[in-house]
C-alpha positions as CSV (number, residue, x, y, z in Angstrom):
1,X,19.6,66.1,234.5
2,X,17.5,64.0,236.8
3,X,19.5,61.8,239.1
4,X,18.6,59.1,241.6
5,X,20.8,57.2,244.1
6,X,21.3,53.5,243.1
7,X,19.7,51.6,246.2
8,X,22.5,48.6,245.8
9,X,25.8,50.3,245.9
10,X,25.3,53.9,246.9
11,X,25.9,55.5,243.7
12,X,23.8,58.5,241.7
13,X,23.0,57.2,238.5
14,X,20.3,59.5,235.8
15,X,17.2,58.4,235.7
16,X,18.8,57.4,231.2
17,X,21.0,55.1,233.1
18,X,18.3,53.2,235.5
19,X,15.8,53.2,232.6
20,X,18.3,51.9,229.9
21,X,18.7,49.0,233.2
22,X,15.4,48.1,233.2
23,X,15.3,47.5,229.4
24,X,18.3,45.2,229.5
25,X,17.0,43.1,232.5
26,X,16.2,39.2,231.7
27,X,12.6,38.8,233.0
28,X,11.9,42.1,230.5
29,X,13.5,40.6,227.8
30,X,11.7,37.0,228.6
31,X,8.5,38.6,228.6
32,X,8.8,40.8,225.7
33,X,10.0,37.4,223.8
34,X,7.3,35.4,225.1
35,X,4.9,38.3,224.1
36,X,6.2,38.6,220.5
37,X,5.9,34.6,220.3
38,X,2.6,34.9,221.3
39,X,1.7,37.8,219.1
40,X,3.0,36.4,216.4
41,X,1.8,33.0,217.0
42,X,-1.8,34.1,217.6
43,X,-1.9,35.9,214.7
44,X,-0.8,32.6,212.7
45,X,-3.5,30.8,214.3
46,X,-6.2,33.5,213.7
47,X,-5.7,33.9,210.0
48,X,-5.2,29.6,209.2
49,X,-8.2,29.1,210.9
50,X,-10.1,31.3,209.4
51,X,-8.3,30.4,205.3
52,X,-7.7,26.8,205.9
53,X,-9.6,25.8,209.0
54,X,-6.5,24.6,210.4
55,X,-4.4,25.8,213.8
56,X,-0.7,25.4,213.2
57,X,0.9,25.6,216.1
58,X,-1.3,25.2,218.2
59,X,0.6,23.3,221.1
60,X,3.5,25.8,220.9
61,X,1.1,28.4,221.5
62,X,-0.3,27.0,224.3
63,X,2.7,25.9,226.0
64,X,4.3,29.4,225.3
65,X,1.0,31.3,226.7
66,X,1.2,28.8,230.3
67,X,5.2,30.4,230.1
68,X,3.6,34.0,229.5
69,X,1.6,34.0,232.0
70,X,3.7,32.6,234.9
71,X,6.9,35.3,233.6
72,X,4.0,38.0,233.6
73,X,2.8,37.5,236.9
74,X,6.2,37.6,238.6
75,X,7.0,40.5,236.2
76,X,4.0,42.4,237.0
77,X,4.4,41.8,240.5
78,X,7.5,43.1,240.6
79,X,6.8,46.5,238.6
80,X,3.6,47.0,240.7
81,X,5.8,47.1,243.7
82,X,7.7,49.6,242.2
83,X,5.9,52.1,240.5
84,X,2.3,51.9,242.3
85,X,2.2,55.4,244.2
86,X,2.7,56.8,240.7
87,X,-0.1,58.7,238.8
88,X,-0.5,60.4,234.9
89,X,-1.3,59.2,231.6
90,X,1.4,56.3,231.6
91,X,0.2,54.6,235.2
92,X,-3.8,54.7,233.8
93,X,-2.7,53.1,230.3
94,X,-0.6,51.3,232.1
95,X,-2.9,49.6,234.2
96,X,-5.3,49.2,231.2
97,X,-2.7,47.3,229.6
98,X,-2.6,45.1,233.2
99,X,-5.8,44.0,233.0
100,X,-6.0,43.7,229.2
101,X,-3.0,41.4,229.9
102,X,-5.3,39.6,232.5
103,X,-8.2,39.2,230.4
104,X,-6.1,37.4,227.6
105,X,-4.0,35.3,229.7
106,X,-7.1,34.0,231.6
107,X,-9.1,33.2,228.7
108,X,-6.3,31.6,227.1
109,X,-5.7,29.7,230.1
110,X,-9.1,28.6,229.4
111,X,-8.6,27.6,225.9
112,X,-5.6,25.9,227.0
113,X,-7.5,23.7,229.4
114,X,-10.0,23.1,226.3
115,X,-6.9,22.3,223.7
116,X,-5.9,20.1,226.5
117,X,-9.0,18.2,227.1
118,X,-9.7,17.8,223.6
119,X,-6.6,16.9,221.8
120,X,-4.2,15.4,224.6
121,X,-6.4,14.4,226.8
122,X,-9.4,13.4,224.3
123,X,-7.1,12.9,221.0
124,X,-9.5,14.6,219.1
125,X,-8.3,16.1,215.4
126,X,-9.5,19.5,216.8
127,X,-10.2,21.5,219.5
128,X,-14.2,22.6,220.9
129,X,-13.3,26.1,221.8
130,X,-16.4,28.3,222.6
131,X,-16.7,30.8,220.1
132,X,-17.4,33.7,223.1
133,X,-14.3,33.2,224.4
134,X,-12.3,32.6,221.7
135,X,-13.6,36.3,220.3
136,X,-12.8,38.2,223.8
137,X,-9.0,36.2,223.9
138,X,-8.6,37.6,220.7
139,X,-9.8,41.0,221.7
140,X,-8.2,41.1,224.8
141,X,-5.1,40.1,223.0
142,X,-5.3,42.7,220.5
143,X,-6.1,45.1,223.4
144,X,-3.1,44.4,225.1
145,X,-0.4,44.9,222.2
146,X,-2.4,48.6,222.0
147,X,-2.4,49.4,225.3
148,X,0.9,48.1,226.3
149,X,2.9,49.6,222.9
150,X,0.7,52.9,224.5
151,X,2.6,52.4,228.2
152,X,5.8,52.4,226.7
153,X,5.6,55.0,224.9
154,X,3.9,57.2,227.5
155,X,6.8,56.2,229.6
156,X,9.5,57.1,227.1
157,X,8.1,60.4,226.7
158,X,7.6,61.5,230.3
159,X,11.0,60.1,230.8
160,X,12.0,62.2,227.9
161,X,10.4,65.4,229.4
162,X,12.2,64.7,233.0
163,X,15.5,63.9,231.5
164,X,16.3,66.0,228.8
């Protein structure tokens, strides 16, 4: 069994123990329920408009993608920090899922600005999003659920391998 000393009190902990810790912590959890509420959201939004022409929840999904992205940066941040002299097949989809994650944040920033403009702002009935980058947020949304579900469980396996 794989050990490593905890750098805050001195002790040896496996590599099980400081994994299962990094599950449990509260900006993980925050940003994995932000990303579900997003997901889930987004999907909402995707089928309505395209069966009834209409964007339920629209606002929430906005204000919930601002919260995203702030929790993400300061999550990725952190991680980065952490695990950047690493190398394999969970750091490359891992950083594939990074910029995937970039790409949909900053367009939906930019829809955000749009929803913004026109609704609040303008208090139009609907919002004039651009078609082009409406497609690649929804692409680089999708893209990100694959490649970050792909991280995770490239990381649970080599874990698995290390720790058996």
């Amino acid at each position: 069994m794989l050990t490593l000393a905890a750098p805050h009190a001195g002790t040896v902990v496996s590599i099980a123990e400081l994994r299962a810790r990094r599950l449990r912590a509260p900006l993980l959890l925050t940003l994995w329920g932000l990303l579900a509420l997003e997901a889930a959201g987004g999907f909402v939004i995707f089928v309505a408009r395209l069966a009834a022409g209409s964007t339920p929840g629209e606002a929430l999904h906005v204000a919930a993608g601002v919260a995203l992205t702030i929790v993400y940066v300061v999550y990725q941040w952190r991680h980065w920090l952490r695990v950047r002299p690493q190398r394999g097949l969970h750091f490359v989809v891992g950083v594939l899922a990074a910029f995937s994650m970039a790409l949909a944040n900053l367009t939906g920033l930019a829809l955000g600005f749009v929803w913004w403009r026109d609704r609040v702002v303008g208090h139009a009935t609907a919002a004039g999003y651009p078609p082009s980058l409406s497609a690649v947020h929804n692409i680089g949304s999708m893209l990100v659920l694959t490649f970050a579900g792909a991280h995770i469980a490239a990381v649970l396996m080599r874990d698995r391998r290390l720790n058996p």
